[in-house]
C-alpha positions as CSV (number, residue, x, y, z in Angstrom):
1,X,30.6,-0.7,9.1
2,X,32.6,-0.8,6.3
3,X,31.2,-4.0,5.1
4,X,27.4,-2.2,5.4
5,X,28.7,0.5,2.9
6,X,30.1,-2.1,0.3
7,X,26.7,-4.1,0.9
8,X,24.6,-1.2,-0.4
9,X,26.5,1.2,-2.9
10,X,24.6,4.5,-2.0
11,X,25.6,6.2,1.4
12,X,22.1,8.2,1.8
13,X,19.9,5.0,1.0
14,X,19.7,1.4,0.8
15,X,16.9,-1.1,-0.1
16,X,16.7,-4.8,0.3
17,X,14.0,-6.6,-1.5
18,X,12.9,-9.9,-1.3
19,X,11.8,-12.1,-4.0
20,X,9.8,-9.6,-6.3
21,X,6.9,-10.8,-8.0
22,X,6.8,-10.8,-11.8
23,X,5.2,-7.6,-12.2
24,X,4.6,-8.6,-16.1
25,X,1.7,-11.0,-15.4
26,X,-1.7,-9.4,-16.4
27,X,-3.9,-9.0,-13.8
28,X,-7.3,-7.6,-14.9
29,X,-10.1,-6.7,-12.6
30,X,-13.4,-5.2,-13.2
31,X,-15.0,-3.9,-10.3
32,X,-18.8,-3.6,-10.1
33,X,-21.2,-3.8,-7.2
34,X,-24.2,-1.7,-6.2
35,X,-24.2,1.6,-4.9
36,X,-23.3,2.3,-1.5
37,X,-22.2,-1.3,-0.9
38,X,-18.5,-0.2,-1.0
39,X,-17.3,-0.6,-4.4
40,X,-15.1,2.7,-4.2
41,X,-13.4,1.2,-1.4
42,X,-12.8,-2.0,-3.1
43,X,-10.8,-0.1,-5.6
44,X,-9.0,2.1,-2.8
45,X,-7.5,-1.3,-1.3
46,X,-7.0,-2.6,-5.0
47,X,-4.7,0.7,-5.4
48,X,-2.8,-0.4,-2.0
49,X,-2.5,-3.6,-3.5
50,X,-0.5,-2.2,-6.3
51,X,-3.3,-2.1,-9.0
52,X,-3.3,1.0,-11.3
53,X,-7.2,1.9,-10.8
54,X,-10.1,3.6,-12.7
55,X,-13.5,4.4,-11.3
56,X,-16.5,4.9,-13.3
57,X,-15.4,4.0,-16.9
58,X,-17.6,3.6,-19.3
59,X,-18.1,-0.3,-19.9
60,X,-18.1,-0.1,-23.7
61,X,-13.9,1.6,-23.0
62,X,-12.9,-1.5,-20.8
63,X,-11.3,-3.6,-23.2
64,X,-9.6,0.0,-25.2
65,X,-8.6,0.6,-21.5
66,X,-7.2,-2.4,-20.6
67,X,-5.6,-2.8,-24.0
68,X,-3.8,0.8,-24.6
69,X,-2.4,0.5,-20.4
70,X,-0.6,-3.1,-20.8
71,X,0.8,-2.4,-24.3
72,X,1.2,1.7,-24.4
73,X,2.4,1.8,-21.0
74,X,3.3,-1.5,-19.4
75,X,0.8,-1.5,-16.5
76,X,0.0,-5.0,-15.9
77,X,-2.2,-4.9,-12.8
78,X,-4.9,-3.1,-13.5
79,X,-8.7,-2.5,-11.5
80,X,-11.8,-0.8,-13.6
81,X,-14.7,0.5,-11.5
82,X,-17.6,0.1,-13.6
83,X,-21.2,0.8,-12.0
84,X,-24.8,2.1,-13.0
85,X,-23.8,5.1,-14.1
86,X,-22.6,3.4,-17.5
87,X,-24.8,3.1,-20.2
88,X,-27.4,1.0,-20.1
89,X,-27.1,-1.0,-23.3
90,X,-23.3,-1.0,-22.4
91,X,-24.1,-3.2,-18.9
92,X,-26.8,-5.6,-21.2
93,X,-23.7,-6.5,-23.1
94,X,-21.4,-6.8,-20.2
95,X,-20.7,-10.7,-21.2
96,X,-19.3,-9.7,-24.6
97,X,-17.0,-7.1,-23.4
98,X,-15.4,-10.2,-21.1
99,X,-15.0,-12.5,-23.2
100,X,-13.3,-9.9,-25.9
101,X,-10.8,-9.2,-22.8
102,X,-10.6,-13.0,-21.6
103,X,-9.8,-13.7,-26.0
104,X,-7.3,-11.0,-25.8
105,X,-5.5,-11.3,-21.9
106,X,-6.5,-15.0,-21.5
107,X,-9.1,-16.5,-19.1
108,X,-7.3,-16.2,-15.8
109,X,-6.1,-13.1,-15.9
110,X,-9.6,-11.4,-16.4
111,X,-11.9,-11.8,-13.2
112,X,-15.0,-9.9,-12.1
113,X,-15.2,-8.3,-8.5
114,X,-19.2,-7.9,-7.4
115,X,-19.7,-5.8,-4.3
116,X,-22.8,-6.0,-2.4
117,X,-25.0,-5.2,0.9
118,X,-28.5,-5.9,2.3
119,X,-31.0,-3.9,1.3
120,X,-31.5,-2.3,5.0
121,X,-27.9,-1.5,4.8
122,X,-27.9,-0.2,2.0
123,X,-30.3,2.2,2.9
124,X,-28.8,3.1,6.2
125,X,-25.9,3.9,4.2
126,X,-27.8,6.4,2.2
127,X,-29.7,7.9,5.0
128,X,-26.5,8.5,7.0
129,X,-25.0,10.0,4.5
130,X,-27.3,12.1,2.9
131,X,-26.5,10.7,-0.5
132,X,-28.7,10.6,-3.4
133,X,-28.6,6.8,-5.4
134,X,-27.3,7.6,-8.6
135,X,-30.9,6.2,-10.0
136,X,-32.6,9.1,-8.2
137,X,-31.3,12.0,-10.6
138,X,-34.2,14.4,-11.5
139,X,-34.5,12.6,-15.0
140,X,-35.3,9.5,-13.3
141,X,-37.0,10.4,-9.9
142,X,-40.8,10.0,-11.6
143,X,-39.9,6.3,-13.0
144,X,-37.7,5.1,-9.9
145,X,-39.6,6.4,-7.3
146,X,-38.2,5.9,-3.3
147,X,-34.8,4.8,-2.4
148,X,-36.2,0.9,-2.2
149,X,-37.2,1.5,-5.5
150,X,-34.3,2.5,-6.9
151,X,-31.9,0.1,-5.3
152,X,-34.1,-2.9,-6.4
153,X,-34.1,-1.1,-10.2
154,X,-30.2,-1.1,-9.5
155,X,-29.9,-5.0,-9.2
156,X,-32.1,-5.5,-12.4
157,X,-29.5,-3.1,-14.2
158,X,-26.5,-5.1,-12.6
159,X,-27.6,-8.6,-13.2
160,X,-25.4,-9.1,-16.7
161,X,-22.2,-8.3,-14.3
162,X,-23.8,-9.7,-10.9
163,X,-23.9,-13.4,-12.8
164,X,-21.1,-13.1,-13.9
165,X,-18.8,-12.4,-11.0
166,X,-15.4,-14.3,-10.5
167,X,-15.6,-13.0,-6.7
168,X,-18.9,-11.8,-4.4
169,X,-18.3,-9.9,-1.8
170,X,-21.3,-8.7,1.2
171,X,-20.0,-6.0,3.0
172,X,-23.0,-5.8,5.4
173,X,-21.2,-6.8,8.3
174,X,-17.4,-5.9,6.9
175,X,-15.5,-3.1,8.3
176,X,-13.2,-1.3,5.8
177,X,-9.9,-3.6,7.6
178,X,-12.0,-6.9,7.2
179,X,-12.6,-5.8,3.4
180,X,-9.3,-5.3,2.9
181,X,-8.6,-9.1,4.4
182,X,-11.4,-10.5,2.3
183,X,-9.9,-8.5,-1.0
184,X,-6.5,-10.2,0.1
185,X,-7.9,-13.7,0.7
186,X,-9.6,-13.9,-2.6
187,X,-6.6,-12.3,-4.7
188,X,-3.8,-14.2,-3.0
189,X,-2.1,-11.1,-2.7
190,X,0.7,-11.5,0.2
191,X,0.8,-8.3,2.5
192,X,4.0,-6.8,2.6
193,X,5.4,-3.6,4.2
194,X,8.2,-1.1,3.5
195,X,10.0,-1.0,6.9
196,X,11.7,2.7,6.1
197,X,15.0,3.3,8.9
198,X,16.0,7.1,9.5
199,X,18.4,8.8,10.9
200,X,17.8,13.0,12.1
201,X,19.4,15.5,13.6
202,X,16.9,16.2,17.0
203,X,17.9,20.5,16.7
204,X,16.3,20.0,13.3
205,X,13.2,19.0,14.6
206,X,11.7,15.2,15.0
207,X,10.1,13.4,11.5
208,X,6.6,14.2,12.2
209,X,5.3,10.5,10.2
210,X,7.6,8.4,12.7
211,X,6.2,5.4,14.2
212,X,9.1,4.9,16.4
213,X,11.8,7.5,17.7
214,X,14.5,6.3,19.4
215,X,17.3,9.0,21.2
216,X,20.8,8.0,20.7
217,X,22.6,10.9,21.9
218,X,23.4,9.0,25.1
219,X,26.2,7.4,23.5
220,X,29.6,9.1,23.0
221,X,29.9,11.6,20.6
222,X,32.7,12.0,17.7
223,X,31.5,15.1,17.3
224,X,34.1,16.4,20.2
225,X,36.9,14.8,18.5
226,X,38.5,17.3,16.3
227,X,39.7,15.1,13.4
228,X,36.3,13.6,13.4
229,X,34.3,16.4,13.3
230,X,34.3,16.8,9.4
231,X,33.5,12.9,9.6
232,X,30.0,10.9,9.0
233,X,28.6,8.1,10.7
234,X,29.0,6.3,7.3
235,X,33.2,6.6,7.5
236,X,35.9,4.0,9.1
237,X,37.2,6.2,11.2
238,X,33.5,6.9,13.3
239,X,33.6,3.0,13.4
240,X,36.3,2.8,14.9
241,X,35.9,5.4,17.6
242,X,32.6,3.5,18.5
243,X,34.3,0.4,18.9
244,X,36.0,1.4,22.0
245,X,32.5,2.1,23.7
246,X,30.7,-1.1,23.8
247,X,27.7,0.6,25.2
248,X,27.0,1.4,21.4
249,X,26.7,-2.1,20.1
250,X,24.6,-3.1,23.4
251,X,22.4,-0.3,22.0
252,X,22.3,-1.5,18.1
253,X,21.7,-5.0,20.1
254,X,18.6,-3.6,22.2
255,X,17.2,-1.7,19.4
256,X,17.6,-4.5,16.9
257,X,16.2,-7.2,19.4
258,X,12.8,-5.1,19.9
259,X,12.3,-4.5,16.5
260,X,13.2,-7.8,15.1
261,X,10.3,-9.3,17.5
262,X,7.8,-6.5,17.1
263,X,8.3,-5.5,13.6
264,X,6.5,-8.8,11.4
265,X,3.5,-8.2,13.6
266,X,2.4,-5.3,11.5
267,X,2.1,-8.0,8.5
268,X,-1.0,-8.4,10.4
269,X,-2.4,-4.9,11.1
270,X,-3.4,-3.4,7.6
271,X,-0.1,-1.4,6.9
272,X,2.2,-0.6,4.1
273,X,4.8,1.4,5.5
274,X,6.4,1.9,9.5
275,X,9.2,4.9,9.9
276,X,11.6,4.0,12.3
277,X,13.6,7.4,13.1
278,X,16.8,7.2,14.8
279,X,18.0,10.6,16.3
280,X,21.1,12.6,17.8
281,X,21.8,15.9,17.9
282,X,23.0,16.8,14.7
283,X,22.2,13.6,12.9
284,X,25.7,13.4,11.8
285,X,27.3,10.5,13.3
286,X,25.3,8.3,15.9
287,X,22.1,8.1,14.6
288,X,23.7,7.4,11.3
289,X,26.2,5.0,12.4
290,X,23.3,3.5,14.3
291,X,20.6,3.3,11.2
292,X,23.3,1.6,9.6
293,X,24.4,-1.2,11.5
294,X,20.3,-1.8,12.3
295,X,19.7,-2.1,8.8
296,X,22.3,-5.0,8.6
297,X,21.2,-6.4,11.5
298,X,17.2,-6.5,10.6
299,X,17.8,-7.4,6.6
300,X,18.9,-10.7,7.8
301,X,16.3,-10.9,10.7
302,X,12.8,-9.7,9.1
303,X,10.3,-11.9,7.4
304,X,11.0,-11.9,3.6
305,X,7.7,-9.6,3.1
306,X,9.5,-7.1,4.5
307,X,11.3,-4.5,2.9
308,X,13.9,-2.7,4.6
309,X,15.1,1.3,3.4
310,X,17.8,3.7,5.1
311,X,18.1,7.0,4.5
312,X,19.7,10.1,6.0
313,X,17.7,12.8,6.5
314,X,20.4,15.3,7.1
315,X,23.1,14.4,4.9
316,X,22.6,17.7,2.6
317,X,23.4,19.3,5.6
318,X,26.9,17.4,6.1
């Protein structure tokens, strides 16, 4: 073990990441779509994606927006929600407010998300929820008229950013997971999942966000050796006291084999983080001998969109 400490230079927590993206290439999004057809969500997922998000901006701001986040604060990804609650004379010029962000961010890094539905989803959406369209405020209930009405006053208002979408999306037959997927399809954007080991004490009470637990107290304890004791599970002397039971390693072996063939399947299942908690009684030695040697053994195992943490719950209480 003493070749895991010298690999990652802080005893409560290391982190192996694999080929990081250039997080300095501008990425600009604006997100528009009628109401109800799940525009809010779109920009939910963006935010998973790593997009720094803002919802119902006033179009004429975008380009101010855009402009004061990438150069005042280095925020390169960004996703504006903009919807018919802006201006009106703001979404007629919709096409001149893109082009003054393409001129200034360049032409591929400025692309238009469209959200829509079906009109009979649309207003099933309402109806379940009770809702009121945005374009059936008291100022504008006597124009507008019914629900129908509304919606099809909606896609009038929207057409400057509807013909002028990058990317169109119906959600009348997506769930929120296959939005996600579509999102990802469209944006390239690789799925990748922070895999986060841990090691606890069980007479402190289990990690309640765990995905896996597994109990290690079965295995001999250095605990009951008196010049041990004051030892951690991160210390030579703990290795080599578990080197003489090879009932430990056949653990590390059975836990590492089950989680290096399970683990890359949640690549596929809409996640962005699993907590694998590793416990014994005081979480002093064997779980944290153990979280160790299974974070060497999955950082060389696990697909390279995988990122691999350990941390030590207890070790405030060493």
């Amino acid at each position: 073990m003493d070749n895991v400490k010298q690999q990652y230079p802080s005893d409560e927590t290391h982190v192996a990441t694999h080929n990081d993206e250039d997080n300095r290439t501008i990425s600009i999004l604006v997100v528009s779509g009628r109401s109800g057809s799940g525009k809010t969500s779109a920009l939910n997922i963006l935010e998973d994606f790593g997009y720094y998000t803002i919802d119902n901006l006033p179009l004429a701001l975008v380009p101010e927006v855009a402009d004061k986040l990438i150069n005042d604060s280095a925020i390169y990804r960004i996703a504006l929600g903009v919807d018919i609650r802006s201006p009106r004379a703001d979404l007629s010029k919709f096409g001149a407010i893109r082009d003054t962000l393409q001129e200034r961010h360049g032409k591929t890094a400025v692309r238009v998300i469209y959200v829509t539905a079906q009109e009979s989803i649309l207003v099933a959406r309402f109806n379940a929820t009770r809702r009121l369209h945005p374009l059936m405020s008291a100022e504008n209930a006597h124009s507008i008229g019914n629900l129908p009405g509304a919606i099809q006053k909606e896609v009038e208002l929207l057409e400057p950013i509807a013909s002028r979408a990058d990317i169109k999306i119906d959600t009348s037959k997506l769930n929120i997971h296959e939005l996600k997927e579509c999102l990802r399809d469209h944006l390239e954007v690789a799925n990748k999942i922070m895999v986060n080991l841990l090691s606890f004490g069980f007479k402190y009470g289990s990690p309640i966000d765990a995905d896996f637990v597994f109990d290690v107290r079965i295995l001999p304890n250095p605990h009951w050796n008196p010049q041990l004791r004051g030892s951690t599970g991160l210390d030579a002397p703990v290795a080599t006291f578990f080197a003489d039971y090879p009932e430990v390693d056949e653990m590390r072996e059975d836990i590492g084999k089950f989680l290096a063939r399970w683990l890359p399947d949640f690549l596929y299942n809409n996640r962005h983080t699993v907590t694998i908690a590793i416990g014994c009684t005081g979480g002093k030695h064997r779980s944290v001998f153990i979280t160790e040697a299974l974070a060497e053994y999955l950082q060389a195992r696990l697909p390279e969109a995988m990122t691999l943490s350990a941390k030590h719950r207890e070790k405030h209480r060493w």
